[in-house]
N, C-alpha and C positions, 0 to 999 in steps of 0.2 A: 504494500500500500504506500501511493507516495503520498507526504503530508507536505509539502511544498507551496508556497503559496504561489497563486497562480493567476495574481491580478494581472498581472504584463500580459497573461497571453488573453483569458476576459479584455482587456483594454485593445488588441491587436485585433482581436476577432469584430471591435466597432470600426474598425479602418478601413480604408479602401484599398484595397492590395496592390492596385492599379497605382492611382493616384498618392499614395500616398507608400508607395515600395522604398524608399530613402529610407525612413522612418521603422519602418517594421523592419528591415536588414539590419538596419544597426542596431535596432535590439537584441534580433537575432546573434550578430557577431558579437557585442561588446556586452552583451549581459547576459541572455539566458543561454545562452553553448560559445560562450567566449574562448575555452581550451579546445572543443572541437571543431567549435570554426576555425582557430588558427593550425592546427593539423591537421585539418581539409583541405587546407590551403594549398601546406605543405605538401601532400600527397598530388592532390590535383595539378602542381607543378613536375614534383617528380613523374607522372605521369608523361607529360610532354616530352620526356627523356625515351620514351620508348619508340616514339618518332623518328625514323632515321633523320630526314628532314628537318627537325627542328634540333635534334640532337648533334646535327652537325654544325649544324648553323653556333647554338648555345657554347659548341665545344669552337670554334671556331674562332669568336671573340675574346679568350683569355679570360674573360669577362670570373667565370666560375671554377675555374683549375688556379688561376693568379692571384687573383681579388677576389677568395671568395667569401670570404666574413660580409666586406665592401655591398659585393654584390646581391649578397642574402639581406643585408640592412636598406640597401635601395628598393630591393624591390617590395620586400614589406612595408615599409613606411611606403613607399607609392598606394599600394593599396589600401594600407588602415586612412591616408589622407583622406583617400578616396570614400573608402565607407564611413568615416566619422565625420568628415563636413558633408558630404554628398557629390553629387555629380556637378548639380550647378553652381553649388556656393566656390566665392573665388579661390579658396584654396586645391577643392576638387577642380575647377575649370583648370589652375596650375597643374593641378597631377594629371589630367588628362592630355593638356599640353607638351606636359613633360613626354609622358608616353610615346605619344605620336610622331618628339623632334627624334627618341630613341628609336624608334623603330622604323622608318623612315628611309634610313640608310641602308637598309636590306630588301631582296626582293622575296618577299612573304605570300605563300599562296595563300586566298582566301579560307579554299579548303582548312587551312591551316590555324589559318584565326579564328575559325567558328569550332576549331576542335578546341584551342585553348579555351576558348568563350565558355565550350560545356562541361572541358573538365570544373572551371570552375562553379560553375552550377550544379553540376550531378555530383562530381567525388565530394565534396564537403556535405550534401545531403544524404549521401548512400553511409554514408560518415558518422553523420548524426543519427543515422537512425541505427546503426549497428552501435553503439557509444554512448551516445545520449541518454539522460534523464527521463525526456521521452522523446518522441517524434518528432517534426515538423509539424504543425497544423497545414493547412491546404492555404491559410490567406498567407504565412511564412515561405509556403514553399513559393507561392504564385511571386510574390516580391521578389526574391532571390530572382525571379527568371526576370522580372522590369529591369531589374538592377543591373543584372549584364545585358540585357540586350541593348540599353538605352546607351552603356558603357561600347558594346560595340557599335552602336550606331554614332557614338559619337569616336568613334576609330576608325570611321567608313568602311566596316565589314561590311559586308550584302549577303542579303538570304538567310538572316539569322532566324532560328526557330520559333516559335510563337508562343509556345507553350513548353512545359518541362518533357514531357513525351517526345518532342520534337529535339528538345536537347537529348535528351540520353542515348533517341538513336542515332543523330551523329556522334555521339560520344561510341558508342557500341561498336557503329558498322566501323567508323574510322579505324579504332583498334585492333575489330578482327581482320581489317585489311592489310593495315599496314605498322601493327608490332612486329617489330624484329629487332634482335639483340646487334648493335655496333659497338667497335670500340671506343666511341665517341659516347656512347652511353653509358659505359663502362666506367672510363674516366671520370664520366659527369656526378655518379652515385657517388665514386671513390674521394671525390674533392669535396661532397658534400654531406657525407652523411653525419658527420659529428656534427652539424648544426640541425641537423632532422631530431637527432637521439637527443638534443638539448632542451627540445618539446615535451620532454616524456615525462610521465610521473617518477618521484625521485626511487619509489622502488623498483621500478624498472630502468634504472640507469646499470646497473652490476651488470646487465645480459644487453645493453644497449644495441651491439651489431645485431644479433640473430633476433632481437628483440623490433627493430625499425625492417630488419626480414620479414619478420613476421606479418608486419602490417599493411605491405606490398601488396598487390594482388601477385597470383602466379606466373600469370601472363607478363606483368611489367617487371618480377623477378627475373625472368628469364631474357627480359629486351635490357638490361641491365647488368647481366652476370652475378646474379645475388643467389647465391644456395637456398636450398628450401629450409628451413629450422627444425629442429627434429621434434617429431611431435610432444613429449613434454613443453620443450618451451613453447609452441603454440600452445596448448592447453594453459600454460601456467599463465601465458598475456589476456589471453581469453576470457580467465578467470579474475583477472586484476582488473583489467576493463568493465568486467560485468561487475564487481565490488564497488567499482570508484562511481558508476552509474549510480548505485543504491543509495550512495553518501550522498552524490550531489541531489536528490530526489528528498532529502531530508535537510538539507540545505537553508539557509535563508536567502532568499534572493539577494544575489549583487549588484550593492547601491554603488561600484564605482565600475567604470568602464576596463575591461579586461585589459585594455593595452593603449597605455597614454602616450600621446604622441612627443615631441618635445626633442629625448635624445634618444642614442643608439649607441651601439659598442664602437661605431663608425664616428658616429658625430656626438661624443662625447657635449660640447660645448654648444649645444644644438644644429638646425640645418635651416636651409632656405628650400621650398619644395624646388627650384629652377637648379637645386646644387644636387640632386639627386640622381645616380644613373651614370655613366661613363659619356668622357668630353664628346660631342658630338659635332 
């Protein structure tokens, strides 16, 4: 039985899912599943590693084999900008501007941005609901899909999906088409996983490698070179997971935002959102 109070989602459920998806995301991310929205994140990015195409690209810039503390702080703080003021307020207009001078330099197939688009919508929901205290509601979920598509529409992607259904099966067909393991991906896990494992609850830091294994799917294991985990430690994550759910369900809701903007491990002395991202 969870005893949780449960006015934020009552207050979510008077919103407009539509109109008003700014506002119910960033509840969603900075208060009620603030740990597993930002290891959905996480995951949803590692995922694009299983992409030869984008895994080469990624490997190709230095960006995350060289810089990659740098480039884990950039691109998060790009994003929390993004979800904590919003898309239109002037700090989000800056992150999204940032985005588009970064990207910009490369030639990116559409195909390509509507797969990042979905990982971010589908892996941090398929996320929360294997993890989470509970579910998603449908007006939570419906947001999450305004939020990026408005996010890609303002990246001039085309053809973005309309609904969550429409996300997951580009997410889906994408993968089963074109996962395969490079050593571009390889590298990419191997430069980054100590900042994946720094996400984790602290009793799972002792088993951290087989442990951020474990929470791969098999498919993106294998487009990565990551061994399977032998099934104890899957069980044991499985079982720590389903624990930490129970506690946060008993919970009191969190009256401060899961992840305050300001500094980083990078910009100790704070940032300017235009300072964010490699010289372009």
């Amino acid at each position: 039985m969870r005893n949780r109070e449960l006015a934020r989602l009552k207050h979510i459920r008077t919103l407009d899912p539509v109109a008003d998806h700014e506002e119910i995301y960033r509840t969603v991310a900075q208060y009620e599943f603030g740990w597993e929205t930002m290891l959905g994140l996480n995951l949803a990015f590692y995922s694009t590693f299983g992409i030869p195409a984008i895994a080469e690209l990624l490997h190709s810039t230095g960006e995350m084999t060289e810089r990659t503390r740098k480039r884990a702080d950039d691109t998060g703080l790009l994003m929390y900008e993004l979800i904590t003021n919003g898309l239109e307020a002037e700090r989000g207009r800056a992150a999204v501007k940032r985005l588009n001078q970064i990207h910009r330099r490369f030639t990116i197939a559409d195909d390509d941005y509507r797969y990042v688009l979905a990982t971010f919508v589908v892996v941090p929901t398929r996320w929360i609901a294997r993890t989470g205290w509970r579910p998603l509601c449908c007006h939570e979920r419906t947001a999450t899909v305004e939020f990026y598509r408005r996010l890609g529409e303002l990246m001039h992607v085309t053809d973005i999906p309309s609904d969550y259904a429409g996300f997951e099966k580009v997410l889906d067909t994408y993968e089963a088409e074109h996962f395969a393991h490079t050593a571009a991906a390889e590298a990419l896990m191997t430069a980054t996983r100590g900042l994946f494992t720094g996400r984790l609850p602290d009793r799972l830091k002792g088993l951290a490698g087989p442990v951020a294994d474990t929470l791969l799917p098999p498919t993106l294991r294998t487009a990565v070179g990551a061994p399977t985990p032998a099934l104890p430690v899957r069980m044991l994550v499985g079982g720590l997971l389903r624990v930490r759910a129970t506690a946060e369900a008993w919970k009191a809701p969190r009256t401060e935002p899961y992840l305050k903007l300001g500094t980083a491990p990078s910009y100790p002395d704070g940032y300017r959102v235009e300072e964010l991202g490699p010289v372009v």
